[in-house]
PDB file with SEQRES, HELIX, SHEET and CRYST1 records, atoms N, CA, C and O in Angstrom:
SEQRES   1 A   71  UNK UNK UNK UNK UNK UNK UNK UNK UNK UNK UNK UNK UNK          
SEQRES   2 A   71  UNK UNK UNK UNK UNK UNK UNK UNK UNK UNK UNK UNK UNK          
SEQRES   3 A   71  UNK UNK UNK UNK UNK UNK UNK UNK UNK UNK UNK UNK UNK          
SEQRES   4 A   71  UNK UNK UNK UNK UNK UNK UNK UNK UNK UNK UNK UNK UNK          
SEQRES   5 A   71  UNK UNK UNK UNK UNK UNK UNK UNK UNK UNK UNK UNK UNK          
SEQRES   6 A   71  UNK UNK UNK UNK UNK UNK                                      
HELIX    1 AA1 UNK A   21  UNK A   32  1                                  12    
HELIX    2 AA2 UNK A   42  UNK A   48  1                                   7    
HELIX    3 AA3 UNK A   54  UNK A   70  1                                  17    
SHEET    1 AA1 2 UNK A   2  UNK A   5  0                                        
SHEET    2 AA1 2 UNK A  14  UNK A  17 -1                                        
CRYST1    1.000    1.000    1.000  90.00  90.00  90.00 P 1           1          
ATOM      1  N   UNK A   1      15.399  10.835   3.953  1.00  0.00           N  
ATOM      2  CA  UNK A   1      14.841   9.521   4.236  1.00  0.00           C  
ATOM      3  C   UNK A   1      14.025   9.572   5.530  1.00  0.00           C  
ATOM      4  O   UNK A   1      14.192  10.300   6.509  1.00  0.00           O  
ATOM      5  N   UNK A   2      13.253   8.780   5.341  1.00  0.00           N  
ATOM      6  CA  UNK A   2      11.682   8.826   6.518  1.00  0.00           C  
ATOM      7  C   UNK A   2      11.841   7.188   6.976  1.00  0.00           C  
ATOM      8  O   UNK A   2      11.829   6.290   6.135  1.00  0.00           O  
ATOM      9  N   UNK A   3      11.970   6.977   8.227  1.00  0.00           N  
ATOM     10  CA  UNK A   3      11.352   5.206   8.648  1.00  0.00           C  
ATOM     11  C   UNK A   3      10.001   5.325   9.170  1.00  0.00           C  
ATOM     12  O   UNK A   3       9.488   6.056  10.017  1.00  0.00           O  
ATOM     13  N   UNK A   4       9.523   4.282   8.326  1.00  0.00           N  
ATOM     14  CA  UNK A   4       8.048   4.051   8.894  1.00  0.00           C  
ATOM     15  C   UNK A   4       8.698   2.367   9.760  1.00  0.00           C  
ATOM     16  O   UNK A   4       9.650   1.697   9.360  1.00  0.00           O  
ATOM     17  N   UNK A   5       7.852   2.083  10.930  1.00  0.00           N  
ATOM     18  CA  UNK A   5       7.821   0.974  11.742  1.00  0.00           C  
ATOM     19  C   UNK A   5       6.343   0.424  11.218  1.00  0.00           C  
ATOM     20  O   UNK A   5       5.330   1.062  10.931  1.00  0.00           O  
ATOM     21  N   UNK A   6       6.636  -1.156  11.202  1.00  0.00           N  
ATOM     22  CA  UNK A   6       5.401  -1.687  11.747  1.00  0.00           C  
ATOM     23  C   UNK A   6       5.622  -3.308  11.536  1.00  0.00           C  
ATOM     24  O   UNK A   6       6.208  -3.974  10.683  1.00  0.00           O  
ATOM     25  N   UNK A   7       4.760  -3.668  12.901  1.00  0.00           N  
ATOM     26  CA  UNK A   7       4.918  -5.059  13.412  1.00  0.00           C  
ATOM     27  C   UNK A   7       3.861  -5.860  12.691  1.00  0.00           C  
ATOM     28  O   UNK A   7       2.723  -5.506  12.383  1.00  0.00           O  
ATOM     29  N   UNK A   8       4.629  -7.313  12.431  1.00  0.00           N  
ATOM     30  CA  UNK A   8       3.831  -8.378  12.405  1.00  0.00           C  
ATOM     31  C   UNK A   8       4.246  -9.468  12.474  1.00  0.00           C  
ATOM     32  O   UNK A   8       5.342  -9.858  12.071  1.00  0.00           O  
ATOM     33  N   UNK A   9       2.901 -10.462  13.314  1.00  0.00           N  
ATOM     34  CA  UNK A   9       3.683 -11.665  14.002  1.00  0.00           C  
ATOM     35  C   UNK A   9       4.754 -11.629  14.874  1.00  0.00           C  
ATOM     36  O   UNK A   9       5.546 -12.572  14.849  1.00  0.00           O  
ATOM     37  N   UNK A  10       4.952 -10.547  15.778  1.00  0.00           N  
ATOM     38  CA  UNK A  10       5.755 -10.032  16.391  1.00  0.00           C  
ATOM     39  C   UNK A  10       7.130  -9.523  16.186  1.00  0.00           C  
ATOM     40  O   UNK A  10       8.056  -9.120  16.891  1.00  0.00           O  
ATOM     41  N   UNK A  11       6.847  -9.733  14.756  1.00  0.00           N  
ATOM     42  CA  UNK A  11       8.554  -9.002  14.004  1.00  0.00           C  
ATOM     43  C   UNK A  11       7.869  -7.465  14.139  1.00  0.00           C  
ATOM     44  O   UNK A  11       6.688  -7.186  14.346  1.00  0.00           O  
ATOM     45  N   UNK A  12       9.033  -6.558  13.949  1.00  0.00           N  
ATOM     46  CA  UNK A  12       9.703  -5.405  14.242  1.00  0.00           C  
ATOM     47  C   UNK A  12       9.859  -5.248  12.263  1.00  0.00           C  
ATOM     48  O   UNK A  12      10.448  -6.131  11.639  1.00  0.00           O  
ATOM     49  N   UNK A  13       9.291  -4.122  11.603  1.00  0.00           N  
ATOM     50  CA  UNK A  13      10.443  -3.922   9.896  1.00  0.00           C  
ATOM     51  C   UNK A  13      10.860  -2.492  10.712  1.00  0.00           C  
ATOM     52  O   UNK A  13      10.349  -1.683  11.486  1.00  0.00           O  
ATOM     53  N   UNK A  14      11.660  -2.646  10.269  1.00  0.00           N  
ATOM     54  CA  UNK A  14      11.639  -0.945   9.626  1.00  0.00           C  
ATOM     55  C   UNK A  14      11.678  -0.507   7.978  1.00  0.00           C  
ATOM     56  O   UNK A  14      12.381  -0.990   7.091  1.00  0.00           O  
ATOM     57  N   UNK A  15      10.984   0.241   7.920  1.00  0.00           N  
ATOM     58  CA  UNK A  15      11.100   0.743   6.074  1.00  0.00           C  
ATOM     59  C   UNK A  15      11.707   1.696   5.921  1.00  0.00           C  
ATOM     60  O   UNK A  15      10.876   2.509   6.324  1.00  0.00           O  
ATOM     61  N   UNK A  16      12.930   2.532   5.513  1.00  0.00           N  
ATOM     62  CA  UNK A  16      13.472   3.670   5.189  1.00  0.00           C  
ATOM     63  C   UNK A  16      12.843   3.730   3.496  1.00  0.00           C  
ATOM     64  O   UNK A  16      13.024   2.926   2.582  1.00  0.00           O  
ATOM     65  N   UNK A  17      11.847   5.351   3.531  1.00  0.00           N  
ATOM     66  CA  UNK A  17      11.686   5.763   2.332  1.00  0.00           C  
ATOM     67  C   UNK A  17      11.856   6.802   2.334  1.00  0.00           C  
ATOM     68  O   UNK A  17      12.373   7.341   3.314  1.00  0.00           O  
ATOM     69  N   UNK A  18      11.369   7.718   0.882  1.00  0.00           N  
ATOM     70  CA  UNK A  18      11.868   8.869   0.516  1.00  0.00           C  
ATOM     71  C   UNK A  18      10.477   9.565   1.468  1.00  0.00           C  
ATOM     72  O   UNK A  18       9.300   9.210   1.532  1.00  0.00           O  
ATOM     73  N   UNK A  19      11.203  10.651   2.113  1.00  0.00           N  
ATOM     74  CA  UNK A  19      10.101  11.464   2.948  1.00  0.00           C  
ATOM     75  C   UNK A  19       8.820  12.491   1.983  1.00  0.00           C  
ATOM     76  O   UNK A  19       8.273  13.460   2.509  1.00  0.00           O  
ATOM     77  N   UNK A  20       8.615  12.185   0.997  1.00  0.00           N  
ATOM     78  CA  UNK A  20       7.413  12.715   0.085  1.00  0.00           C  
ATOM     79  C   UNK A  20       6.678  11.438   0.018  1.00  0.00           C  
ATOM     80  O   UNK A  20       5.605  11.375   0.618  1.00  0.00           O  
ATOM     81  N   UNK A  21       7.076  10.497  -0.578  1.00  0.00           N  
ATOM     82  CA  UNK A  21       6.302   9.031  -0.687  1.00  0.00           C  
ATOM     83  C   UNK A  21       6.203   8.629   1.152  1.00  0.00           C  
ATOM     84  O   UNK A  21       5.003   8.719   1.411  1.00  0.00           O  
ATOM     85  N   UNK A  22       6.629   8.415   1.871  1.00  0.00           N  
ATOM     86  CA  UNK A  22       6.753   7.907   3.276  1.00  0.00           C  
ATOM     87  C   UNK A  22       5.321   9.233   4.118  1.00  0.00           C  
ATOM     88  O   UNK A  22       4.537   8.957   5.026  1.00  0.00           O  
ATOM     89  N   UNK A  23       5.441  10.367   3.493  1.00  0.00           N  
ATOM     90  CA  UNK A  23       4.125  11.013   4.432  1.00  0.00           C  
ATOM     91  C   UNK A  23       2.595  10.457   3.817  1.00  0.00           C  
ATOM     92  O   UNK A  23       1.538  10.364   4.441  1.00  0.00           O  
ATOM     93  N   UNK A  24       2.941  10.041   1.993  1.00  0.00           N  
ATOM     94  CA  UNK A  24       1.377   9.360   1.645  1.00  0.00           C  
ATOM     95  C   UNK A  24       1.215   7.749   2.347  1.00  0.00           C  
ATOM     96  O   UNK A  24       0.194   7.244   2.813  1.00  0.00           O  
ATOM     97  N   UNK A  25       2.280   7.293   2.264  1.00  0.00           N  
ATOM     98  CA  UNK A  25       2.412   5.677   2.532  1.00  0.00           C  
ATOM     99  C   UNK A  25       1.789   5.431   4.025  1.00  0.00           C  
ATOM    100  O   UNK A  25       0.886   4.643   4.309  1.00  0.00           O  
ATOM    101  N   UNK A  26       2.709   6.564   5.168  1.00  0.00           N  
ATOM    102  CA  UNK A  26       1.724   6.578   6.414  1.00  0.00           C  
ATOM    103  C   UNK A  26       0.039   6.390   6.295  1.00  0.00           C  
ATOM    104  O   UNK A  26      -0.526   5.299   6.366  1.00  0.00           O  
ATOM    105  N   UNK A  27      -0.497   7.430   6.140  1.00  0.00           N  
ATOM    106  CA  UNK A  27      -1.658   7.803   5.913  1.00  0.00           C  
ATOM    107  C   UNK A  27      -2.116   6.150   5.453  1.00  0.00           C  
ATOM    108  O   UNK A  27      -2.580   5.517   6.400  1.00  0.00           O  
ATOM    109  N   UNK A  28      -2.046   5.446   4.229  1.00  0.00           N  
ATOM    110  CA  UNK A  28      -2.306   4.614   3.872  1.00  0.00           C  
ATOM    111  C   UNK A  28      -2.003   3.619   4.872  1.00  0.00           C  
ATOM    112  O   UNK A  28      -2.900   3.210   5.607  1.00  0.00           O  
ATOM    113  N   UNK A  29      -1.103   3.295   4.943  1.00  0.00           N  
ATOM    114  CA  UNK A  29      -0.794   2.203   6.072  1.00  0.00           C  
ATOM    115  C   UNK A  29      -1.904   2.335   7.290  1.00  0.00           C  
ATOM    116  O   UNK A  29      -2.597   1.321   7.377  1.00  0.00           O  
ATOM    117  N   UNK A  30      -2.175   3.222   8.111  1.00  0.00           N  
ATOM    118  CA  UNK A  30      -3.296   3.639   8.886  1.00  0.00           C  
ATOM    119  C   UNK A  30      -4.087   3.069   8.699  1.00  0.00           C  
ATOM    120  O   UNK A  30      -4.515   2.229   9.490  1.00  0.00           O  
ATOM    121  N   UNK A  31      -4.799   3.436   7.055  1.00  0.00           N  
ATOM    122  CA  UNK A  31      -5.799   2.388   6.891  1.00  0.00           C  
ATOM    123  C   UNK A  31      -6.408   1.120   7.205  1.00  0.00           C  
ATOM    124  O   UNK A  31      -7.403   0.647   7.753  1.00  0.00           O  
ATOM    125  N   UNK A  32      -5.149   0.723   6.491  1.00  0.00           N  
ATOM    126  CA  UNK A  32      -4.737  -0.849   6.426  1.00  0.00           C  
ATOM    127  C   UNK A  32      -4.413  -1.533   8.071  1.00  0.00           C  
ATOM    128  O   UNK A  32      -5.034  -2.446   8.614  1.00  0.00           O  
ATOM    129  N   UNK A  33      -3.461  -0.899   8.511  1.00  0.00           N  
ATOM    130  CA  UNK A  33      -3.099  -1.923   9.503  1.00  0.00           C  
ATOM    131  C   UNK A  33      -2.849  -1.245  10.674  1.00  0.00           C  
ATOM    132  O   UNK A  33      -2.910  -0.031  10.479  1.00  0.00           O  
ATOM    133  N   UNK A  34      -2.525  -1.613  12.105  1.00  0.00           N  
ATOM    134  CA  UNK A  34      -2.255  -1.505  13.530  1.00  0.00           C  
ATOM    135  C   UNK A  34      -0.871  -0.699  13.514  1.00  0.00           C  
ATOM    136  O   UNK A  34       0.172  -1.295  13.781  1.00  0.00           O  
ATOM    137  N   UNK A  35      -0.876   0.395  13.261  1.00  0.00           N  
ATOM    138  CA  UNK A  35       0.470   1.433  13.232  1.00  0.00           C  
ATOM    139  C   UNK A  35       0.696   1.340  14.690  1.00  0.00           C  
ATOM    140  O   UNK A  35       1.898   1.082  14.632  1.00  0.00           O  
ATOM    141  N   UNK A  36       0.500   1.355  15.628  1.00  0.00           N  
ATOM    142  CA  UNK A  36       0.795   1.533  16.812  1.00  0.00           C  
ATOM    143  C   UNK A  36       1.429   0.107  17.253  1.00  0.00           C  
ATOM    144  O   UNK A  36       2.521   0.159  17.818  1.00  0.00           O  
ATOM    145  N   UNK A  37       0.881  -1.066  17.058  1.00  0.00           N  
ATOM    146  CA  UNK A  37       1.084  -2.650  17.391  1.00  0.00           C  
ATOM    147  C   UNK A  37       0.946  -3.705  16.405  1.00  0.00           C  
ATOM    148  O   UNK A  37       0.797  -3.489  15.203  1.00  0.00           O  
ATOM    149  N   UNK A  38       1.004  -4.997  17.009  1.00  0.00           N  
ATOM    150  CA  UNK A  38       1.851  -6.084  16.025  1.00  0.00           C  
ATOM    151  C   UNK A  38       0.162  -6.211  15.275  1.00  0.00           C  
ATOM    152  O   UNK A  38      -0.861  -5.885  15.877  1.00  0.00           O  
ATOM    153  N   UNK A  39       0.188  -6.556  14.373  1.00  0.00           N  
ATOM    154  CA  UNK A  39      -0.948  -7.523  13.030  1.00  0.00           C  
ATOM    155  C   UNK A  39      -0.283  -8.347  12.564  1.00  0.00           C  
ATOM    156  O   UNK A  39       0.914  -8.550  12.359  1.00  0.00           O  
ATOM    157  N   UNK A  40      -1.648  -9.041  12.340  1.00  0.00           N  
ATOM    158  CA  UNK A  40      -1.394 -11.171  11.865  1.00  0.00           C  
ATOM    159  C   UNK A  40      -1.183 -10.677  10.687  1.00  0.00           C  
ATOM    160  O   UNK A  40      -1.646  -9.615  10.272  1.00  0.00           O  
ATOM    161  N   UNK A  41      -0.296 -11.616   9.951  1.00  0.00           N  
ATOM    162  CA  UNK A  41      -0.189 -12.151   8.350  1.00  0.00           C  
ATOM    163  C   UNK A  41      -1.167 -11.822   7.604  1.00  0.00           C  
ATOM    164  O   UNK A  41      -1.195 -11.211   6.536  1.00  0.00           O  
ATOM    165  N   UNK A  42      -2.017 -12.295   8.276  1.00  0.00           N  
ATOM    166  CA  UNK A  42      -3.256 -12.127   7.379  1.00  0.00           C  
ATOM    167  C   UNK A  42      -3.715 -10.993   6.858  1.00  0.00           C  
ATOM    168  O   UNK A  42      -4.235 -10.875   5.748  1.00  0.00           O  
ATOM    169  N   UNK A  43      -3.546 -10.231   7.574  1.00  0.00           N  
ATOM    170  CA  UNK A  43      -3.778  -8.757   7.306  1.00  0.00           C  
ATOM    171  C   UNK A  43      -3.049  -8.126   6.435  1.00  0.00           C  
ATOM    172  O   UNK A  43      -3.369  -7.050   5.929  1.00  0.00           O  
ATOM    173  N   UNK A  44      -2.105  -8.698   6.218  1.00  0.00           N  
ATOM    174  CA  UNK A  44      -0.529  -8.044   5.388  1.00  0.00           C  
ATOM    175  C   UNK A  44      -1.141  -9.082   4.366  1.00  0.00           C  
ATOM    176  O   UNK A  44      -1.194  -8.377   3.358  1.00  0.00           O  
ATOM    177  N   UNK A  45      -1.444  -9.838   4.140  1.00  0.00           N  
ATOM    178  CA  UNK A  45      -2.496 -10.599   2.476  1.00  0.00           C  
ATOM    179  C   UNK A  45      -3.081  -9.891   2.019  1.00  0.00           C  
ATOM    180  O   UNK A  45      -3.153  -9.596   0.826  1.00  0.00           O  
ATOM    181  N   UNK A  46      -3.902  -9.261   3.367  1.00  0.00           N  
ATOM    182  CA  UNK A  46      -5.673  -8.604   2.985  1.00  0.00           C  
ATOM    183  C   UNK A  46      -4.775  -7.496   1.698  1.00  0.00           C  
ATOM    184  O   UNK A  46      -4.941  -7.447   0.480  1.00  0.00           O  
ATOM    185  N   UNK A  47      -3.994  -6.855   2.433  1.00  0.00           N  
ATOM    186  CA  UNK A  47      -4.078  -5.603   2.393  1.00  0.00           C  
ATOM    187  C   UNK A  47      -3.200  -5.578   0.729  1.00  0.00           C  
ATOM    188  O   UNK A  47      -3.396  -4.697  -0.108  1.00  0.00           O  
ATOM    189  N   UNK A  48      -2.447  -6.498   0.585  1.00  0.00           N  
ATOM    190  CA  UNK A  48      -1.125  -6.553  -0.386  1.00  0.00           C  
ATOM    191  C   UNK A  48      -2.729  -7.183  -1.506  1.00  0.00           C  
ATOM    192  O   UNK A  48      -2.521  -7.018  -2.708  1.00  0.00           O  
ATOM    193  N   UNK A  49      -3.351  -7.463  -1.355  1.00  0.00           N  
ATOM    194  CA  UNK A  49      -4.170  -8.154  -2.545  1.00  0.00           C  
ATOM    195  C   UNK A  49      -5.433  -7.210  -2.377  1.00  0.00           C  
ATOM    196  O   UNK A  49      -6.412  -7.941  -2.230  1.00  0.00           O  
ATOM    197  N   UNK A  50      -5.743  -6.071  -2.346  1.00  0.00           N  
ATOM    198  CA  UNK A  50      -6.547  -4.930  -1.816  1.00  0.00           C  
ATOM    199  C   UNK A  50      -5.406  -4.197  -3.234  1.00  0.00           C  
ATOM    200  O   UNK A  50      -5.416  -4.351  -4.455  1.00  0.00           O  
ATOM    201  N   UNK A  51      -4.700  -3.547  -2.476  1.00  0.00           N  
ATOM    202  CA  UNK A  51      -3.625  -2.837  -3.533  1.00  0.00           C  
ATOM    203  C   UNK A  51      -3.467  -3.995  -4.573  1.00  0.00           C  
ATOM    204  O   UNK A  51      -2.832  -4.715  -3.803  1.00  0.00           O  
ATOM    205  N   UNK A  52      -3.507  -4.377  -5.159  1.00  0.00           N  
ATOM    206  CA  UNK A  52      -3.337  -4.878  -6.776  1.00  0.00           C  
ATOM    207  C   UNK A  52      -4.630  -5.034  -6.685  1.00  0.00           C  
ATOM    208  O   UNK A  52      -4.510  -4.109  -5.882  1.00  0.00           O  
ATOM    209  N   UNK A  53      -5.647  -5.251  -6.698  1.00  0.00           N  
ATOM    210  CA  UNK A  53      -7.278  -4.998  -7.617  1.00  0.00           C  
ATOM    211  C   UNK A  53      -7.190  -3.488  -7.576  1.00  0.00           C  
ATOM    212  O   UNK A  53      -7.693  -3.072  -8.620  1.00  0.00           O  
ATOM    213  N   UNK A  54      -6.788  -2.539  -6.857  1.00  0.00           N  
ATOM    214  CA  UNK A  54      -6.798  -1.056  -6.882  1.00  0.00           C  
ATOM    215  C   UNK A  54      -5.604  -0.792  -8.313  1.00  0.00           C  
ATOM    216  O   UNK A  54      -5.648   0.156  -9.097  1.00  0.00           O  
ATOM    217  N   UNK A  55      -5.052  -1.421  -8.317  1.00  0.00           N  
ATOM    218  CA  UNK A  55      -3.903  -1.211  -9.453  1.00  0.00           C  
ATOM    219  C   UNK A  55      -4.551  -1.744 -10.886  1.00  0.00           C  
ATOM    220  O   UNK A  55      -4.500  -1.173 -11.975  1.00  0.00           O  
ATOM    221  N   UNK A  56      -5.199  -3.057 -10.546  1.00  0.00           N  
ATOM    222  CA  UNK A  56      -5.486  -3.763 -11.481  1.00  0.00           C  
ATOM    223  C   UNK A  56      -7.166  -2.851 -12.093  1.00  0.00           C  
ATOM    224  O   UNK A  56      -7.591  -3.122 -13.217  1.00  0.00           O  
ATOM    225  N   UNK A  57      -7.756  -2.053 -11.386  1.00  0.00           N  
ATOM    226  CA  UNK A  57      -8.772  -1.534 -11.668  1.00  0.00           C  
ATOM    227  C   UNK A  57      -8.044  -0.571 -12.328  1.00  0.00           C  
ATOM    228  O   UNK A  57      -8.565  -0.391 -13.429  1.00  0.00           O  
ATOM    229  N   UNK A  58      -6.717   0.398 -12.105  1.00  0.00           N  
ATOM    230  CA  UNK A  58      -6.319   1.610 -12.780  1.00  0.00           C  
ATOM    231  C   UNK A  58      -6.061   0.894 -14.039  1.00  0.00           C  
ATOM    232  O   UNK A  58      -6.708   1.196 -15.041  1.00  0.00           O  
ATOM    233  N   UNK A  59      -5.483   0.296 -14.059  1.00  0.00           N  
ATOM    234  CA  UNK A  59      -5.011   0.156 -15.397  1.00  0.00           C  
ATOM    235  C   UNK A  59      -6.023  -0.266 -16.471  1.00  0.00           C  
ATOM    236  O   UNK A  59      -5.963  -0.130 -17.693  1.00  0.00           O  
ATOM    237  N   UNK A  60      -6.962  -0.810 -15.696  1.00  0.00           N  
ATOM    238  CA  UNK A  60      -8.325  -1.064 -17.103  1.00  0.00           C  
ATOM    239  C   UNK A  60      -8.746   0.130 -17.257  1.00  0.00           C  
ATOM    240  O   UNK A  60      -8.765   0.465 -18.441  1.00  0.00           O  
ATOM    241  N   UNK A  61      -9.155   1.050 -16.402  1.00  0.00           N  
ATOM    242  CA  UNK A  61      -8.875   2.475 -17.058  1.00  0.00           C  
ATOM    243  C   UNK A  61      -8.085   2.994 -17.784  1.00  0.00           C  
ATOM    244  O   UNK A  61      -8.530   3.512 -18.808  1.00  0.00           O  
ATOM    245  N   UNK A  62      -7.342   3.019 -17.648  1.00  0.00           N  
ATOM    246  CA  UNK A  62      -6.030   3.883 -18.405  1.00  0.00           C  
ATOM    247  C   UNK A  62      -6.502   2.885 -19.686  1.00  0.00           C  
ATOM    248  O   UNK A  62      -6.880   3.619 -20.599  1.00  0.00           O  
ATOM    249  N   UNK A  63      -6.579   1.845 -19.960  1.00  0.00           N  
ATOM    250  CA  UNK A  63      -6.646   0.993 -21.261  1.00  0.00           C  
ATOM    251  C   UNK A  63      -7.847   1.684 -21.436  1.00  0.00           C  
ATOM    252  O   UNK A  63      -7.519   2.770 -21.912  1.00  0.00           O  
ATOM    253  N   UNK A  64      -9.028   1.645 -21.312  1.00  0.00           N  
ATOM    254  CA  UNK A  64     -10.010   2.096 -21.515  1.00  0.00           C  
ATOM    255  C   UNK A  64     -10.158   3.539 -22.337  1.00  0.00           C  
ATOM    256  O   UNK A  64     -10.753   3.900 -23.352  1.00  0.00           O  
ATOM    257  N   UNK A  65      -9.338   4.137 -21.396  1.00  0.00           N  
ATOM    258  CA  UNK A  65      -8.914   5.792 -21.932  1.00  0.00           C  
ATOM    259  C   UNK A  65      -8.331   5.587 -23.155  1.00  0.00           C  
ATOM    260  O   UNK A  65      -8.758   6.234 -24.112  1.00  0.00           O  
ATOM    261  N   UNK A  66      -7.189   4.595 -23.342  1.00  0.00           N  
ATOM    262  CA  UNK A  66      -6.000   4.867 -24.711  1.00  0.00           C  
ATOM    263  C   UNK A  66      -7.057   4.654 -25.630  1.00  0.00           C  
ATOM    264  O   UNK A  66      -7.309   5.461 -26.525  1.00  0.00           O  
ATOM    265  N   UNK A  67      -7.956   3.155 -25.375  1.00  0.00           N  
ATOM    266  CA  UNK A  67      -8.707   2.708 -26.421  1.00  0.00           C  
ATOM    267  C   UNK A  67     -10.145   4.121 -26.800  1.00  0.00           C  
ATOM    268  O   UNK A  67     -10.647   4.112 -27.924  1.00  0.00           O  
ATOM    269  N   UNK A  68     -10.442   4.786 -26.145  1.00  0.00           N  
ATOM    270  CA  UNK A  68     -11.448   5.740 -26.953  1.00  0.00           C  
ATOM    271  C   UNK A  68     -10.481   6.468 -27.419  1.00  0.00           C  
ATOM    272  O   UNK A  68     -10.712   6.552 -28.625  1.00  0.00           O  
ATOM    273  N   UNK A  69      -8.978   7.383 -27.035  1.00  0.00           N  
ATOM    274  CA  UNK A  69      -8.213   7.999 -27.935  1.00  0.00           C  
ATOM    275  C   UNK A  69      -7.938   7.669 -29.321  1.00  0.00           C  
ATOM    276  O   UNK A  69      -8.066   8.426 -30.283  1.00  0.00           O  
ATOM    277  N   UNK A  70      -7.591   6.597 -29.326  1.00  0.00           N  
ATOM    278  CA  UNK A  70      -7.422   5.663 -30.784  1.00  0.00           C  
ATOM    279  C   UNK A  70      -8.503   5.800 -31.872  1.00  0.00           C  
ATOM    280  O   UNK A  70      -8.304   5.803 -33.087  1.00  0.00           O  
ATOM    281  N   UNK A  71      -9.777   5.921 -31.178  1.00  0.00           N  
ATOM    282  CA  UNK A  71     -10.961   5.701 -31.829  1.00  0.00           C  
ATOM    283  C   UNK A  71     -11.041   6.673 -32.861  1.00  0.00           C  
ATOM    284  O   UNK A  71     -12.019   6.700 -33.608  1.00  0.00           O  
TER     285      UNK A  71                                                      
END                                                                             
């Protein structure tokens, strides 16, 4: 198990994950938000509705894919 930290609105999380998923999740998180210090709410929206159109784009692929297999 791996803890990632990170603040917002001046809360403190901690996340305990599995240390294979927790070294990609860093990296990503970086992206997204202030690893070092606190970020607004808002940012934790941006970012949580960023990841589902990225999800929501895979999966019209993957449909896309089944549907020419079928063909």
């Amino acid at each position: 198990m791996k803890k990632i930290v990170l603040t917002f609105n001046g809360n403190r999380f901690d996340i305990d994950l599995d240390e294979h998923f927790a070294a990609y999740l860093e990296k990503q998180m970086a992206k997204d938000f202030n690893v070092e210090g606190n970020n607004d709410m808002k940012l934790l929206l941006q970012a949580y509705v960023s990841s589902n159109y990225k999800l929501y784009e895979q999966e019209n692929e993957v449909q896309a894919i089944l549907k020419k297999l079928d063909a």
